[in-house]
C-alpha positions in Angstrom: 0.0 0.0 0.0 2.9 2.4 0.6 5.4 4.0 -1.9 8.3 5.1 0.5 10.2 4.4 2.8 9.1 4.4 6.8 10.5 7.8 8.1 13.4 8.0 10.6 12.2 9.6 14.1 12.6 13.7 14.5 15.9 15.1 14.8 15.0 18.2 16.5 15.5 18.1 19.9 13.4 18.9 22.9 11.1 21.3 22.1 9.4 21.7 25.7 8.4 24.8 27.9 7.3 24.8 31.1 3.8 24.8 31.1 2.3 21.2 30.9 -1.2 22.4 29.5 -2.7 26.1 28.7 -5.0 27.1 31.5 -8.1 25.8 29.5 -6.9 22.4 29.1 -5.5 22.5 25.7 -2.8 20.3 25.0 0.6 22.4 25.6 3.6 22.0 24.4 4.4 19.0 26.6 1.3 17.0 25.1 2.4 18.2 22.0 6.2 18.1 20.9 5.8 19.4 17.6 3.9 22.9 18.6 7.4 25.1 17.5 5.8 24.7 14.1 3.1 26.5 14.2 5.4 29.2 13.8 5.0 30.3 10.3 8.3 31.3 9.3 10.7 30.6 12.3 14.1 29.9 10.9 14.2 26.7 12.9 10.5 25.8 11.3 11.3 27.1 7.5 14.9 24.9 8.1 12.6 21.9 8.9 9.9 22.7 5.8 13.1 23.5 3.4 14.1 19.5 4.5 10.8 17.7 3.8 10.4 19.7 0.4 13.9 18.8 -1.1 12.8 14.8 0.1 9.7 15.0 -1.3 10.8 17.0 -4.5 13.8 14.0 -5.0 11.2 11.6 -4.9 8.6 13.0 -7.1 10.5 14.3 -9.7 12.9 11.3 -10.3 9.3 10.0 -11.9 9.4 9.6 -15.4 5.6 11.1 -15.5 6.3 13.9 -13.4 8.0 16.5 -15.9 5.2 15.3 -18.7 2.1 16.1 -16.2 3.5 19.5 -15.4 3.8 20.6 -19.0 0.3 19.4 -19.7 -0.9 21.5 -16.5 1.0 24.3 -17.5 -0.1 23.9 -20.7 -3.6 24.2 -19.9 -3.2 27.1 -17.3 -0.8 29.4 -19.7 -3.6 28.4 -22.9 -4.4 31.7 -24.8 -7.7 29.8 -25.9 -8.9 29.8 -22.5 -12.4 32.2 -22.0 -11.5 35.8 -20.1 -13.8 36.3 -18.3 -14.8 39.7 -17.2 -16.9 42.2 -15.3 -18.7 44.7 -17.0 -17.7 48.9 -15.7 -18.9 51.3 -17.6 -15.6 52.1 -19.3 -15.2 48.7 -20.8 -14.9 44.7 -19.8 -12.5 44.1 -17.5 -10.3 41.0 -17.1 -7.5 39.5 -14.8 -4.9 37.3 -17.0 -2.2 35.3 -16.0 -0.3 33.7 -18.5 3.5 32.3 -19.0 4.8 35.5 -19.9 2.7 37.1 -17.1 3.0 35.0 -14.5 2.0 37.9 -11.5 -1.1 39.2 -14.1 -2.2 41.9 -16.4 -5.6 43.5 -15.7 -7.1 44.9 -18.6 -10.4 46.0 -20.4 -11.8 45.6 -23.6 -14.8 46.8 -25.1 -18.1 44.4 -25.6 -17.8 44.6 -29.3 -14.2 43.6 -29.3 -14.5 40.6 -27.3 -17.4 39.3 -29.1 -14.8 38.6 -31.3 -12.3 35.6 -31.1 -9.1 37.7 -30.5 -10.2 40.6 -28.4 -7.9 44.1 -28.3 -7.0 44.8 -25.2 -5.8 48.2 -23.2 -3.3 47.2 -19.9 -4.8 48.7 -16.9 -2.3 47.6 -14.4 0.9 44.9 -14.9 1.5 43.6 -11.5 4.4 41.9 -13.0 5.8 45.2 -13.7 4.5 46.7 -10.4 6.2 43.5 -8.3 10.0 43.7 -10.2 10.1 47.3 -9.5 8.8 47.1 -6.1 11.0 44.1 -5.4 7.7 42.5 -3.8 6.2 39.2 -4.5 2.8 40.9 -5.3 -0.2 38.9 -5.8 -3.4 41.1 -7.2 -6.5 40.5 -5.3 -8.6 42.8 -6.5 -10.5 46.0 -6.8 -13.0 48.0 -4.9 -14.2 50.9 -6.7 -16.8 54.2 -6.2 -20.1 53.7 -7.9 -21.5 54.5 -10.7 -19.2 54.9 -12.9 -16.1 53.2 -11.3 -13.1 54.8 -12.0 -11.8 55.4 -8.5 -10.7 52.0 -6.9 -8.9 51.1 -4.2 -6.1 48.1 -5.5 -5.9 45.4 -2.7 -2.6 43.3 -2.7 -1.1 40.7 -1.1 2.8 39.7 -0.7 3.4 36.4 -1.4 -0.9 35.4 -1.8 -1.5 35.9 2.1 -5.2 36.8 2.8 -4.0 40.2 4.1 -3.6 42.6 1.9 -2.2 46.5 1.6 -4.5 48.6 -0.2 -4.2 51.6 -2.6 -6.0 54.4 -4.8 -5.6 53.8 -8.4 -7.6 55.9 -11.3 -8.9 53.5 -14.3 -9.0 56.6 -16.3 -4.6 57.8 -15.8 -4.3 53.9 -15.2 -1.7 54.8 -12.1 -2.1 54.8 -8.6 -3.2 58.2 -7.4 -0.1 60.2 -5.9 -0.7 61.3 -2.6 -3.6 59.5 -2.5 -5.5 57.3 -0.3 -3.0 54.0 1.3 -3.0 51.9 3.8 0.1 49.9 3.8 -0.2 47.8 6.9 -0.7 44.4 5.6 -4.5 43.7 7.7 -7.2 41.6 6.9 -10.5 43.8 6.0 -11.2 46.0 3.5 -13.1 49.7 2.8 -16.0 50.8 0.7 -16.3 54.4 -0.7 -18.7 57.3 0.6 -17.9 59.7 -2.0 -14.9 60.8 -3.7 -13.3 61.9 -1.1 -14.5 59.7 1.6 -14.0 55.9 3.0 -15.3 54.0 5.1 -12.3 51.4 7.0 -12.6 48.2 8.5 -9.1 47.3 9.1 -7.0 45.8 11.8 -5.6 48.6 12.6 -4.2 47.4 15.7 -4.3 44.3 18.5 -6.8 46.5 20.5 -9.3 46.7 16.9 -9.0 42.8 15.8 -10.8 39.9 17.4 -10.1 36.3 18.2 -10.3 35.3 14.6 -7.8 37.9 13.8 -10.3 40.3 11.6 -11.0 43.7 12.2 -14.4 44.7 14.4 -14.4 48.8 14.2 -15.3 50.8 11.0 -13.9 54.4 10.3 -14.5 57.3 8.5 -11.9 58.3 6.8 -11.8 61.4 5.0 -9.5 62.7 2.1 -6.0 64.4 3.7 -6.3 63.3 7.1 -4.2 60.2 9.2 -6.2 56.8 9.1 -5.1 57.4 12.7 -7.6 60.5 13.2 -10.4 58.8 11.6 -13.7 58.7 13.3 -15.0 55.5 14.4 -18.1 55.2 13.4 -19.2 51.1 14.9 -17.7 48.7 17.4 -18.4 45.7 17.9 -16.8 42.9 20.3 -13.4 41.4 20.3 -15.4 38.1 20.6 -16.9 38.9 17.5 -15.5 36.9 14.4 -15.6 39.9 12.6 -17.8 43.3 12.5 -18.0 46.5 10.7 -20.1 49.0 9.3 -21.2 49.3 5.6 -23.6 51.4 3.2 -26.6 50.5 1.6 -26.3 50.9 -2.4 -28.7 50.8 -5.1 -27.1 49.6 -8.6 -27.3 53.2 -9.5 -25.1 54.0 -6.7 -27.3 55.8 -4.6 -26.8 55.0 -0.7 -30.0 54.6 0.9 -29.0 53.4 4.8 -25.6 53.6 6.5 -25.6 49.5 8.3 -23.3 47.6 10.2 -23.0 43.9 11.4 -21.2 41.5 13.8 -20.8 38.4 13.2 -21.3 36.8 16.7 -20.1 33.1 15.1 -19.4 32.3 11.5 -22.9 31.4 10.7 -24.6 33.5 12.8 -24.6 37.5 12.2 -26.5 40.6 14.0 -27.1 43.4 11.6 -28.2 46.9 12.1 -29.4 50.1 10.6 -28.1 54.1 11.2 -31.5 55.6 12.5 -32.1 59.1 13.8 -28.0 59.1 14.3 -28.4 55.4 16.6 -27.3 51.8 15.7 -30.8 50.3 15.1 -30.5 46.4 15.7 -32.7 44.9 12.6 -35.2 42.2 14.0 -34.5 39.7 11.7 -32.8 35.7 12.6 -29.2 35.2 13.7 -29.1 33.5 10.6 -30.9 35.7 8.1 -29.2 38.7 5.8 -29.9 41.6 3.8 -29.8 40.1 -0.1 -30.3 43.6 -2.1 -32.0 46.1 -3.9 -33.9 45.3 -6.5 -37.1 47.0 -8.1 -37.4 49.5 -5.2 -37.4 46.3 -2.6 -35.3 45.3 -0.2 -34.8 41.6 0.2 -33.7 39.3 2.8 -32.4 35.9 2.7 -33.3 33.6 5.3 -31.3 29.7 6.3 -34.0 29.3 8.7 -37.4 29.2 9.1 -38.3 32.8 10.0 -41.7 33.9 11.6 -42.9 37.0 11.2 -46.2 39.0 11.2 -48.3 35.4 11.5 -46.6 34.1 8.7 -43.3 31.7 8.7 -40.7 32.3 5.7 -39.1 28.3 5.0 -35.3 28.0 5.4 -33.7 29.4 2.2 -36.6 31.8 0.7 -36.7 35.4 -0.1 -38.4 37.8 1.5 -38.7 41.7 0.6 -40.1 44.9 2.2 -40.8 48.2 0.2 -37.5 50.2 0.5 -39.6 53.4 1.3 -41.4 51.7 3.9 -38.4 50.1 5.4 -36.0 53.2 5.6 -39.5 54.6 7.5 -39.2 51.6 9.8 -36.5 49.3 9.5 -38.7 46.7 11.9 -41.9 47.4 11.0 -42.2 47.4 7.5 -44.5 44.3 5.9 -42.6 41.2 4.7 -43.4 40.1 1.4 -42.3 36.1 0.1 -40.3 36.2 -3.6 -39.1 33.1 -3.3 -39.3 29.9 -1.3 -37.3 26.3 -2.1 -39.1 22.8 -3.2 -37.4 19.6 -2.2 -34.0 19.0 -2.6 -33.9 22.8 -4.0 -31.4 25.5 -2.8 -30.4 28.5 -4.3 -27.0 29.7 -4.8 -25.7 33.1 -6.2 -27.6 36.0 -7.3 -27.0 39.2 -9.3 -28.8 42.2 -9.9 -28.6 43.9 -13.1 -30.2 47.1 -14.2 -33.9 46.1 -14.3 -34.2 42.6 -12.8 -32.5 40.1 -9.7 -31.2 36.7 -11.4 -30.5 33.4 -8.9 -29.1 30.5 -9.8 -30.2 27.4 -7.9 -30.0 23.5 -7.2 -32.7 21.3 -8.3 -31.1 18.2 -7.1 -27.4 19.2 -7.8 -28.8 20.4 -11.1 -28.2 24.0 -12.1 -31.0 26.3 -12.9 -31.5 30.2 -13.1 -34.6 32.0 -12.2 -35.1 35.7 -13.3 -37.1 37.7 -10.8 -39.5 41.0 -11.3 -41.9 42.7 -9.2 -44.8 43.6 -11.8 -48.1 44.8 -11.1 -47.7 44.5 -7.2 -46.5 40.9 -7.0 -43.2 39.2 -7.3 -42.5 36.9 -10.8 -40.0 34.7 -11.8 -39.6 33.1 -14.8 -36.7 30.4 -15.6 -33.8 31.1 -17.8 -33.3 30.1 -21.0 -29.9 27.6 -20.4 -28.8 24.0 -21.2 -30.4 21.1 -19.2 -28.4 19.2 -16.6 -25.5 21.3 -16.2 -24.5 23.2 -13.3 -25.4 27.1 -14.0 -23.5 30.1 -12.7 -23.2 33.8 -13.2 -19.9 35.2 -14.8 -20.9 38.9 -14.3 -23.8 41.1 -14.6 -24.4 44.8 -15.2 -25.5 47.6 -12.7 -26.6 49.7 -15.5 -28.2 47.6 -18.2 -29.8 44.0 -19.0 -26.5 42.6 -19.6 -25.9 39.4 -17.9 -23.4 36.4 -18.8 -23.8 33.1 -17.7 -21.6 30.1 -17.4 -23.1 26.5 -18.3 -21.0 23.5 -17.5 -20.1 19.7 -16.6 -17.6 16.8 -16.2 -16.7 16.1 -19.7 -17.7 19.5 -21.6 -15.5 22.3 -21.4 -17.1 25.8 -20.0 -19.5 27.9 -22.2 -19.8 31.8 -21.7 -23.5 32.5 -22.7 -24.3 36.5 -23.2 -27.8 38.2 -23.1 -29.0 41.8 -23.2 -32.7 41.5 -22.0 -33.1 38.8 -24.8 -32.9 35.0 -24.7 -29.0 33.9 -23.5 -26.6 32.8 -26.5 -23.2 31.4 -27.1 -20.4 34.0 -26.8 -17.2 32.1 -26.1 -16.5 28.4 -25.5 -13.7 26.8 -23.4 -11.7 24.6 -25.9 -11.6 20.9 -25.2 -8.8 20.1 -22.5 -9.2 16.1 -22.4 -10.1 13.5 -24.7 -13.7 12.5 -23.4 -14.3 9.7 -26.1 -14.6 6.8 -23.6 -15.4 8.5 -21.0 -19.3 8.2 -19.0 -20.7 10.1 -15.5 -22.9 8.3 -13.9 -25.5 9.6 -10.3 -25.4 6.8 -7.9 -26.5 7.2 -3.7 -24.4 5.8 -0.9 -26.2 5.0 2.8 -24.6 6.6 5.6 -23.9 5.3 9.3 -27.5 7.1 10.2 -29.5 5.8 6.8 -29.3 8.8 4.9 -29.2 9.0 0.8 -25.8 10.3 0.0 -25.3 10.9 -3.2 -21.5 10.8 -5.6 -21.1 11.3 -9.3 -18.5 9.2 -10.8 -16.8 9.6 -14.0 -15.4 6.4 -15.6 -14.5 5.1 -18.8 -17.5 3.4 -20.5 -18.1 -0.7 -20.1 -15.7 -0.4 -17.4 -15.1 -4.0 -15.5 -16.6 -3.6 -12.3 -13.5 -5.6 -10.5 -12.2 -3.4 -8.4 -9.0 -3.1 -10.2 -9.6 1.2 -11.8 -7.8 3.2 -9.8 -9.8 6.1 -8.5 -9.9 9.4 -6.9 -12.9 10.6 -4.6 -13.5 14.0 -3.5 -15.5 15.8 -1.1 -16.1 19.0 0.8 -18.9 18.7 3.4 -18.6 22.5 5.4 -20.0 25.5 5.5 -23.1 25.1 3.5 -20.4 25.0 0.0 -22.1 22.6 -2.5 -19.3 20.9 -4.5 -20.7 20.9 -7.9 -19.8 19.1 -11.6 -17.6 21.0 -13.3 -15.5 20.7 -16.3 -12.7 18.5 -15.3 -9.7 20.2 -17.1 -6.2 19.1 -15.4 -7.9 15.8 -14.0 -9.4 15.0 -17.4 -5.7 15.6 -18.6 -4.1 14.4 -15.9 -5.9 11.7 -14.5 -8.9 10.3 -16.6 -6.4 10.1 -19.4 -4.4 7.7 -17.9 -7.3 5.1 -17.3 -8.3 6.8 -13.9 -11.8 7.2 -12.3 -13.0 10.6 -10.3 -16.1 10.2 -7.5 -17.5 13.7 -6.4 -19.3 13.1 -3.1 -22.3 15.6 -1.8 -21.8 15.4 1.4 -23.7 16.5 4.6 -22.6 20.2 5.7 -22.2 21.1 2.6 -25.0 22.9 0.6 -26.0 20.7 -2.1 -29.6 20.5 -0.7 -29.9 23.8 1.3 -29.6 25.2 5.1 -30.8 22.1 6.3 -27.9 19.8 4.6 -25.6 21.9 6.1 -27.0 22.3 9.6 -27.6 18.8 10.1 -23.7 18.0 10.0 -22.1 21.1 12.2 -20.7 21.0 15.6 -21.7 18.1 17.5 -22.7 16.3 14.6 -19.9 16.7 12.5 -18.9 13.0 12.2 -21.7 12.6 10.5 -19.7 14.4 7.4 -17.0 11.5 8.0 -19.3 9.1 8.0 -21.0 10.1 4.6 -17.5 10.0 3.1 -16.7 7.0 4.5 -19.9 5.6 3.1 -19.4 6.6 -0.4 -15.7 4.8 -0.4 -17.5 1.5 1.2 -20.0 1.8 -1.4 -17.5 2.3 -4.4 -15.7 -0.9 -3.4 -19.1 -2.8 -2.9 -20.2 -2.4 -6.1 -16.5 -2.9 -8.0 -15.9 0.7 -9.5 -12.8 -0.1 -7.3 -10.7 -1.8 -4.4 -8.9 0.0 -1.1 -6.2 -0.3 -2.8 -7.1 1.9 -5.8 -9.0 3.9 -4.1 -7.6 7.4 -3.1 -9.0 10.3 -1.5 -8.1 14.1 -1.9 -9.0 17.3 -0.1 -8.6 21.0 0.8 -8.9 23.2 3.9 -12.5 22.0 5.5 -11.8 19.4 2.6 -8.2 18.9 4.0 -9.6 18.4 7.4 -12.3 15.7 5.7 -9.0 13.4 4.2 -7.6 13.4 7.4 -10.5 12.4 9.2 -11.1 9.2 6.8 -7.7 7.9 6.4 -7.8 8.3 10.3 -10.7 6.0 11.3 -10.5 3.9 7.8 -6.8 3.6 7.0 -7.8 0.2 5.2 -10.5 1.8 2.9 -8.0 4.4 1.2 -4.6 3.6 -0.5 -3.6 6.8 -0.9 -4.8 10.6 0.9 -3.8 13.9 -0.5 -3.9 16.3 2.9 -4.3 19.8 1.2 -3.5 23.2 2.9 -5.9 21.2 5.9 -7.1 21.8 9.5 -6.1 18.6 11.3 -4.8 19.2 14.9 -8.6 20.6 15.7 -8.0 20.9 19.5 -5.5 23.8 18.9 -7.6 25.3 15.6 -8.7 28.0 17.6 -5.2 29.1 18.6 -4.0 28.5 14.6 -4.2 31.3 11.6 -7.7 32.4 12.1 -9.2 29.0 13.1 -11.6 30.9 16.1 -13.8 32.4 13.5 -14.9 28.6 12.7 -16.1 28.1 16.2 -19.7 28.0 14.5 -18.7 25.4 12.3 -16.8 22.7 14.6 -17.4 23.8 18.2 -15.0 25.3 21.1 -12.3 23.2 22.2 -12.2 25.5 25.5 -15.7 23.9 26.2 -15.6 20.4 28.1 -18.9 19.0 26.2 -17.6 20.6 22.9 -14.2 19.3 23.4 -15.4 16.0 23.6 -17.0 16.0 19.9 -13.6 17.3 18.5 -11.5 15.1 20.3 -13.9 12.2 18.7 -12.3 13.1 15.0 -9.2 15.2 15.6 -6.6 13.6 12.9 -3.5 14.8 14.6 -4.3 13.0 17.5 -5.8 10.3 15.7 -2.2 9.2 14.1 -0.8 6.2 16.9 1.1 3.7 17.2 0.3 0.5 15.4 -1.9 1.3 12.8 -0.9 1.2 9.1 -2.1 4.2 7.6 -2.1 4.7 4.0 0.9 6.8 2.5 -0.5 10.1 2.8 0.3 13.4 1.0 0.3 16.3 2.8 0.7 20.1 1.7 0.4 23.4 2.5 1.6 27.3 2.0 3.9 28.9 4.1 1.7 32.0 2.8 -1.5 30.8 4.3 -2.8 33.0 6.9 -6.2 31.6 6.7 -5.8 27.8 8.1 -2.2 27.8 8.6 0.8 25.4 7.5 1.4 24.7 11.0 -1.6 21.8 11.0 0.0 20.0 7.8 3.4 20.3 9.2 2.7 18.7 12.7 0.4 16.3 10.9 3.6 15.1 9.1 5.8 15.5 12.1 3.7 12.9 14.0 3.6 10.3 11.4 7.4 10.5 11.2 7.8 10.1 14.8 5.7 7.2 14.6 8.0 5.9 11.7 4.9 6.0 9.5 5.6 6.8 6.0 4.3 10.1 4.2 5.1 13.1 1.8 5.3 16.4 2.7 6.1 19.6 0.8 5.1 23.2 1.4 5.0 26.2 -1.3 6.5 28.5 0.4 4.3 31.3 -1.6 0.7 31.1 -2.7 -1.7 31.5 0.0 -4.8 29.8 1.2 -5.2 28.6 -2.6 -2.1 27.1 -3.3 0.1 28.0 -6.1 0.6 32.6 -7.0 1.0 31.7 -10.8 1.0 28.7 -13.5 4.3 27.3 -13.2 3.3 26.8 -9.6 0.1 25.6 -9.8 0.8 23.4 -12.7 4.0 22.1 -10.6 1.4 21.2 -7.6 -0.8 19.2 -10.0 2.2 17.3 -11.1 3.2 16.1 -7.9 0.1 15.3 -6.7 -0.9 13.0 -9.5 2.7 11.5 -9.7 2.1 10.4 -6.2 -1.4 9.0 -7.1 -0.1 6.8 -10.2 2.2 6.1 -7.5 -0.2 4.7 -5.1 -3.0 3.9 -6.9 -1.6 2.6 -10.3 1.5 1.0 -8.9 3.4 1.3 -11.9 7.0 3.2 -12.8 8.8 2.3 -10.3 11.6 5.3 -9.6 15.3 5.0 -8.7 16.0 7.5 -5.7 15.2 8.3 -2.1 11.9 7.6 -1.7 12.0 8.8 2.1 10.1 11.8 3.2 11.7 12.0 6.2 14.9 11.0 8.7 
């Protein structure tokens, strides 16, 4: 079952202090030897991560496969033939493009009439490759927030090195230069600003220890006006350092027009107060912990709801719209009547929405199917009316217009490459198509359901080649999500068509509980206490693949990131003999210190408080990290992370690696040491990541090419 060699023990020393435990009851460094690497960039740590990488590197690369799977990623990623997507301004379509010779990005605009064509003009904005060389910075672009309506003054946020936090600075579309002597804030701080007027911002930074909670996010807004210090800004809304996060906002029409100054605080990642400026007071809106404002649209505010809300002798479902007349809101906030727009039907959810110029578009689930419903309010009463797009596909929105009808849409699925659909008010139509990645000839999805520990339906898509022998012999790779009410949808398959399927592999997508494939509910039913039900559904999908002979243990390998990360770890934990290979990405796993790691507190909604005896208890039932013992064979696992992520934090994959060397357990380990919560700043490193990754499946799954080399990951 395992590709290397069983790692030496740890060479580091004695890593004690003198605490045995932190006063409440987390483990401390004497319970837990590897805790020095949780700092990110230590010299002693980065020493350590610099060792596992060149191991690991040795190993993978001495593959014969490995040098062709990275061109054919970064062959796909650096494509010119790939769709631009864009936003629409007023001045233009913009785009973000990365390619090989712009590996940091160009963003740039182009006009609607030249991108209907199949080699668009287009006018630089901003080269942050440029920017980066003469700023000697490893800038990563993460985008733009910019004064309505028409745009042209933004504030540029970027990141060094992909890190969630960001510096932030004034730049003019028009001169296509940042603004001299304009606004900046160059404290890197999670957070961000939204403009008043020209000359006004509001600012929700973490401005210092005293202004950022537990999660490590800002919870006071400012007003900061043109010519004055950030520092003699008026704060304008506190909330509590025990908030995840908090801040004030404004209230926009798609004209641009601010109706209400609000604010929120998010008292737990899924549950949020909100308020309203009234008479020059914080107005608390009477509205569920679990309810939100949704937008403007045809002089209506509307609410979005994950729970049942009653109201006014009536109950809004989980998951429906609701609106009140703006007028009549702004009049009182509280009082005004609540109007349904929408409400789900079995096994629907919605997803996204955008509001264009005249009408509110949402794109929903009808059982994991993709669907877009256009809404009006005509002749006193709310209408919708479903959008012309493809059947059985999943259905997004690329971008839609403040100012007009104009609306794109994306239509997908596993073996079809992404189409760009375009429509002005009129039925959608075909403006740009992905080209083929993959040969798909051969190749067949098929639905099937799984039954969890509990007796729940769990439903997996699998993508196989056609007539397959069901012996258990195809090698195959199962994902899965399960957190934080994300639905994990099909999607053109791209690098694992290319990658993977090519090569005579099968891929298993798994809708898991806590994720929001079916709604509120699907999530809420797998969240703090019963979180192992996630596990188990993912557990039961892997029993059920080998039942039916789409595959054995020993072809079957699992893959994961972040909440997903945290999912792997979990399974190969309590089933090392379902899985033959894991790939651990940028994870939580050590979920008794989460709280303490990156900005793991604001997920205290999610998983529970490891402060909190009872709560403890159902972490402690799953944590991976403490999972990993003596005398078990686990599967080989992969583990990887970013020294750059300041969201989940490397620390977890490290010390998840550190334990199974102590243990003499083999593994792999390797850490990018730029790139951020998403792995990978540019193609050559994100193609570079997909190569090792499926390297080390072939390796473990396919058990073929054998390599000469150290195939240690550790000692």
């Amino acid at each position: 079952m395992t590709a290397a060699t069983p790692a030496a023990a740890d060479g580091h020393g004695d890593h004690t202090a003198d605490a045995t435990a932190t006063a409440d009851g987390i483990p401390g460094p004497e319970q837990d030897p590897f805790i020095w690497l949780e700092e990110a960039r230590s010299p002693e740590a980065l020493a350590w991560v610099e060792a596992e990488n060149e191991r690991t590197l040795a190993h993978m690369q001495a593959d014969p496969r490995f040098e062709e799977l990275k061109a054919e990623a970064l062959a796909i990623y650096d494509s010119e033939d790939r769709i631009p997507y864009v936003s629409f301004r007023p001045d233009g379509l913009y785009n973000f493009w990365q390619d090989k010779e712009n590996p940091k990005g160009l963003l740039r605009r182009t006009t609607l009439e030249s991108y209907q064509t199949d080699e668009p003009e287009w006018e630089i904005i901003l080269d942050v490759d440029a920017l980066a060389a003469a700023e000697d910075k490893e800038w990563v672009y993460k985008g733009s927030t910019c004064l309505p309506p028409d745009l042209r003054k933004c504030m540029i946020a970027l990141s060094d090195g992909g890190e969630d936090a960001t510096i932030l600075r004034e730049f003019d579309m028009t001169t296509k230069s940042f603004v001299e002597g304009g606004f900046e804030l160059d404290q890197k701080s999670q957070g961000g600003i939204q403009w008043v007027d020209d000359d006004t911002l509001l600012v929700g930074r973490n401005f210092d220890e005293s202004t950022t909670t537990d999660s490590e996010y800002p919870f006071t807004t400012r007003v900061w006006k043109r010519g004055e210090s950030i520092d003699d800004a008026e704060e304008i809304f506190r909330g509590e350092k025990s908030d995840v996060w908090a801040g004030a906002s404004l209230l926009r029409d798609n004209t641009g027009t601010i109706h209400a100054r609000t604010a929120f605080r998010g008292v737990s990642f899924h549950e949020t107060q909100y308020f309203v400026e009234k008479d020059g007071e914080w107005l608390r809106l009477d509205i569920p912990l679990k309810a939100s404002p949704y937008g403007i649209v045809d002089d209506h505010l509307l609410y979005s709801t994950d729970v049942d809300w009653e109201v006014d002798g009536q109950t809004f479902p989980a998951d429906s719209l609701i609106a009140v007349d703006l007028e009549a809101w702004k009049a009182d906030p509280n009082g005004a009547t609540k109007t349904l727009v929408w409400a789900p039907g079995e096994r629907q959810t919605k997803r996204g929405g955008a509001i264009t110029g005249n009408a509110l578009f949402v794109t929903m689930l009808d059982n994991v199917v993709g669907k877009v419903l256009q809404f009006n309010f005509r002749d006193g009463e709310w209408v919708s009316e479903p959008v012309d797009l493809p059947d059985n596909t999943t259905l997004g929105i690329a971008t839609a217009s403040d100012e007009t009808d104009q609306i794109m849409f994306t239509v997908t699925d596993f073996l079809n490459p992404t189409t760009l659909y375009y429509s002005d008010g009129d039925a959608p139509r075909v403006l740009k198509t992905s080209p083929s990645r993959f040969d798909k000839a051969g190749m067949e999805v098929e639905q099937h359901e799984a039954t969890s520990k509990d007796g729940t339906k769990i439903p997996y898509f699998i993508v196989k080649p056609k007539g397959m022998e069901m012996n258990g012999d195809t090698a195959t790779l199962m994902t899965g999500y399960g957190g934080f009410q994300i639905p994990r949808l099909p999607g053109y398959l791209g690098t694992t068509g290319k990658l993977w399927l090519e090569n005579g592999g099968a891929y298993v997508l798994a809708n898991l509980r806590g994720g929001g494939e079916f709604g509120p509910g699907w999530h809420q039913t797998a969240i703090r206490e019963n979180k192992q039900r996630t596990w188990d559904d993912f557990i039961a999908v892997g029993e059920d693949l080998v039942a039916k002979g789409f595959t054995s243990a020993e072809h079957l390998g699992i893959q994961g990131g972040s909440q997903g990360g945290l999912l792997v770890g979990t399974a190969f934990t309590q089933r090392p003999d379902l899985f033959g290979g894991a790939i651990v990405q940028i994870p939580l796993f050590d979920m008794l210190r989460y709280h303490l790691i990156g900005r793991g507190a604001s997920w205290i909604g999610e998983y529970g408080d490891p402060r909190i005896p009872e709560q403890r208890a159902w972490i402690e039932g799953y944590s991976p990290y403490q999972k990993i013992v003596e005398g078990v064979d686990y599967p080989t696992p992969f583990l990887w992370a970013s020294t750059a992520d300041d969201r989940t934090h490397p620390a977890h994959a490290r010390k998840g690696a550190a334990r199974l060397k102590q243990l003499g357990q083999p593994y792999f380990y390797f850490e990018d040491m730029t790139g951020g919560h998403s792995g990978g700043v540019d193609n050559e490193q994100r193609a570079k990541l997909q190569a090792l990754q499926y390297v080390y499946l072939m390796q473990q799954l396919m058990g073929d090419a054998e390599t000469e080399g150290d195939s240690q990951t550790g000692g």
